[in-house]
C-alpha positions as CSV (number, residue, x, y, z in Angstrom):
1,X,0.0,0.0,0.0
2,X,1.7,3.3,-0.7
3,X,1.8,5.4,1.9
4,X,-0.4,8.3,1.3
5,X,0.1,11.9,3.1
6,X,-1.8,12.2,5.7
7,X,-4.4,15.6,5.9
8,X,-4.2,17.3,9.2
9,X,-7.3,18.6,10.7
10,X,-7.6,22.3,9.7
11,X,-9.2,22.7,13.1
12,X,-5.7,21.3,15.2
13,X,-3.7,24.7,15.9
14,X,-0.3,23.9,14.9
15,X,2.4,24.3,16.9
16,X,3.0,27.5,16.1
17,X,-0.3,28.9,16.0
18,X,-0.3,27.4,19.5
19,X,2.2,29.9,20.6
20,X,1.0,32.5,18.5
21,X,-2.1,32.2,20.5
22,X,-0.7,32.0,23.5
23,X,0.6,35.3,23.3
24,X,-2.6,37.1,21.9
25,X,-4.3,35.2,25.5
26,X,-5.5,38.0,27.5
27,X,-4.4,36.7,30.9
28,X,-1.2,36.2,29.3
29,X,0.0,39.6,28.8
30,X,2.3,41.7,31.0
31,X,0.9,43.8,33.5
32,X,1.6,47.6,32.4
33,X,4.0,49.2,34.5
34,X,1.6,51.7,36.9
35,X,3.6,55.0,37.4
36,X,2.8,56.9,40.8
37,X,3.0,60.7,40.3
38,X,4.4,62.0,43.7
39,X,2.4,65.0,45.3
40,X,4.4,67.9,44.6
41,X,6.4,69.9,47.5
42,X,4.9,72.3,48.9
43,X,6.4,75.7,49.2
44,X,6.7,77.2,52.4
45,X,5.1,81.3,51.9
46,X,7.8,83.6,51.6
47,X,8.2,85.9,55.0
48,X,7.3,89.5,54.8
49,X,9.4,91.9,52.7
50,X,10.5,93.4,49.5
51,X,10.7,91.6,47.0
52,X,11.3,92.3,42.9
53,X,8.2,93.9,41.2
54,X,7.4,91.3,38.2
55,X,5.6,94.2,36.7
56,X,8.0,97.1,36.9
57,X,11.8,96.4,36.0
58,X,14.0,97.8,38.2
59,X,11.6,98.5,41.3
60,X,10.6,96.3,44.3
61,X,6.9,95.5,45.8
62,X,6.3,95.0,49.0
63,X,5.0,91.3,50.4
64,X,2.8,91.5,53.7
65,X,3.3,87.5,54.7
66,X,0.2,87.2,52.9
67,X,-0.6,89.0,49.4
68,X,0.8,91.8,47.6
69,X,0.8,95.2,48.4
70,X,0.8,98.5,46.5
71,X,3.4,99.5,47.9
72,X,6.7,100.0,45.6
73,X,10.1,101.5,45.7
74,X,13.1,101.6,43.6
75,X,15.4,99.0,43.4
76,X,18.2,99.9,45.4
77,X,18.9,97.6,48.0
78,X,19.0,93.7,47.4
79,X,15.2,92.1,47.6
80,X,14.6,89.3,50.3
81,X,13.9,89.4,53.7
82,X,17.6,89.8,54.9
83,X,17.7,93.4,53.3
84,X,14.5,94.9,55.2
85,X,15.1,93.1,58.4
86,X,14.4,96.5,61.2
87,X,16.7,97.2,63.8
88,X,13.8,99.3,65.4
89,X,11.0,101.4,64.9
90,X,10.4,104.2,61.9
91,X,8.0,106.7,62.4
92,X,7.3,109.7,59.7
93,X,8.7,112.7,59.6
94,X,5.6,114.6,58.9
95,X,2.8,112.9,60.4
96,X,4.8,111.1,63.2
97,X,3.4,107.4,62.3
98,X,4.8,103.8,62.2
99,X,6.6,103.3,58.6
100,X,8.9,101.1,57.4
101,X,12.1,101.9,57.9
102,X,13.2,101.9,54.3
103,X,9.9,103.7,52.8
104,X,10.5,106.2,50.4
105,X,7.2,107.8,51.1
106,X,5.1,107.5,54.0
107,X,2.1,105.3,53.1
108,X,-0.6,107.3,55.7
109,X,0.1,110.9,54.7
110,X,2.4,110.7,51.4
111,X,5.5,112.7,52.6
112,X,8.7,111.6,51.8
113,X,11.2,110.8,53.4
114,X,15.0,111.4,53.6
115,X,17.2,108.3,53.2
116,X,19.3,107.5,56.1
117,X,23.3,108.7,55.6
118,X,22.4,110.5,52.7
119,X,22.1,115.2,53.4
120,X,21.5,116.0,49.4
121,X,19.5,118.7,49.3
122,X,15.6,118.1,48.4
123,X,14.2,121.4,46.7
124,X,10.7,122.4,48.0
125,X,8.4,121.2,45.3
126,X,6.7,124.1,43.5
127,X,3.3,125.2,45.2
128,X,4.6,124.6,48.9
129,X,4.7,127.6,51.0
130,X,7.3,128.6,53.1
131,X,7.6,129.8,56.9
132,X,10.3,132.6,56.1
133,X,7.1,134.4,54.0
134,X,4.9,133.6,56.6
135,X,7.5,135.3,59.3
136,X,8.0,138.5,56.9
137,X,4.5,139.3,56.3
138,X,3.8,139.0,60.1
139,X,6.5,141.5,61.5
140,X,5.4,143.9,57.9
141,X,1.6,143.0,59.0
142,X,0.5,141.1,61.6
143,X,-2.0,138.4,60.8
144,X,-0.8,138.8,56.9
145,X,1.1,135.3,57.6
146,X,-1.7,133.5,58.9
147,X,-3.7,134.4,55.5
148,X,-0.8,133.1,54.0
149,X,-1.2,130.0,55.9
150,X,-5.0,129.7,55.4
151,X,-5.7,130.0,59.0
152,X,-8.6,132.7,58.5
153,X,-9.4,133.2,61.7
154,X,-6.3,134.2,63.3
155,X,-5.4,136.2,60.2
156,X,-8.4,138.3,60.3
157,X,-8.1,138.8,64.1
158,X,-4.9,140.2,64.1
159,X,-5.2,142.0,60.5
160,X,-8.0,144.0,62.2
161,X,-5.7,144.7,65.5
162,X,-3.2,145.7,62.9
163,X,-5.1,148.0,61.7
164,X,-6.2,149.9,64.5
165,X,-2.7,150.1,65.6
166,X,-1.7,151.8,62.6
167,X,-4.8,154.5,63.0
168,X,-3.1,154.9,66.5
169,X,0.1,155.9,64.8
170,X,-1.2,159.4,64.0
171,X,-1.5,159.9,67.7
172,X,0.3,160.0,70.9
173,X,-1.3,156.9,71.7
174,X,1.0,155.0,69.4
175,X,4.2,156.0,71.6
176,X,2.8,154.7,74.3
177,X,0.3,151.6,73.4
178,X,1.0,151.2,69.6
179,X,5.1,149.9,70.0
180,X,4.1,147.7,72.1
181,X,1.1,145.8,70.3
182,X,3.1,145.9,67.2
183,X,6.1,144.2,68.7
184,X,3.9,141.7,71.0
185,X,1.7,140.6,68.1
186,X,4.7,140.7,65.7
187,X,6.9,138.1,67.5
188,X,3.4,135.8,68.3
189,X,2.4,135.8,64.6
190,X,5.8,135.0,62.9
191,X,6.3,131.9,65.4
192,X,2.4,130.6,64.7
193,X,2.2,131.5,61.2
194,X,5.7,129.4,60.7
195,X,4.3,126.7,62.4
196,X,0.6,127.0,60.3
197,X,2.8,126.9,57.2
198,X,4.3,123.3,57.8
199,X,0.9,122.2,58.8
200,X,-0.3,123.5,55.3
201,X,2.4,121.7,53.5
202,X,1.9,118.5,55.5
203,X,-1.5,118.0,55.0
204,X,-1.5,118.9,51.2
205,X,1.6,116.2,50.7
206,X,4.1,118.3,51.0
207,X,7.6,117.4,53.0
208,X,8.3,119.3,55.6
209,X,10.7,121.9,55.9
């Protein structure tokens, strides 16, 4: 009998196909590799200080602990905490409050203020008054300071005092009563009308003398 070839059964996997289909077996894959993303560190809030202004180059914001302030200032000292630690308190020069001791200008009343070690001269800014006008008009007139220094009331008091001392000039009187008043009311109004002049200047913003 010759010896025919045998016909496999289509449906027998081959050996082959065996391992073929062992890999394509579901439970036989490998697990993916599960990657953990660590929590990221957190960053400890930056003290209070100056710090460099993102928005303006070459100036410096001011960081309360918390947010951000409106407060800014040039440049000129190196940012961080170690350049604004205080060695005590800083109070204003005009309105006698609490500032930092670097400020430039005082936050409450907007005068600024000299730097420390520095004596350059700071012009008075146009449209401040000064006290040695004030002084001169009250020894010429007194009470014509303290209309200089918008203090009305005492300006017109003394103005009309002034004036009736200078009717009393035309007279004896004046020897006797009129040097006096003149000299008296003189000496007061140049002292208070000096001192009504800073106050001006103070509480329209600007430094005092």
């Amino acid at each position: 009998m010759d010896n025919e070839p045998t016909q496999e059964d289509p449906t027998t996997p081959q050996a082959g196909e065996e391992n073929a289909e062992a890999a394509q077996t579901p439970g036989s894959q490998p697990e993916e590799e599960t990657v953990v993303q660590s929590a990221p560190v957190s960053t400890a809030t930056p003290p209070e200080g100056w710090y460099p202004d993102t928005q303006n180059a070459g100036w410096r914001r001011y960081w309360d602990g918390t947010a951000w302030t409106d407060r800014r200032e040039p440049a000129t000292a190196a940012p961080g905490p170690a350049a604004v630690q205080n060695t005590g308190p800083t109070f204003c020069r005009a309105c006698g409050k609490e500032i930092d001791n670097r400020a430039v200008i005082c936050p409450h009343c907007g005068v600024a203020q000299s730097q420390a070690g520095t004596s350059a001269y700071v012009p008075r800014p146009a449209g401040a008054r000064t006290g040695g006008i004030a002084i001169l008009l009250s020894i010429v007139w007194p009470g014509a300071g303290h209309l200089y220094a918008d203090d009305n009331n005492n300006g017109i008091v003394f103005t009309i005092i002034s004036a009736v001392n200078f009717l009393l000039s035309f007279t004896l009187i004046w020897l006797i009563l009129g040097i006096p008043i003149w000299l008296g009311t003189a000496i007061w109004c140049s002292i208070d009308s000096n001192k009504k002049v800073e106050a001006w200047n103070v509480a329209h913003g600007y430094p005092a003398a």
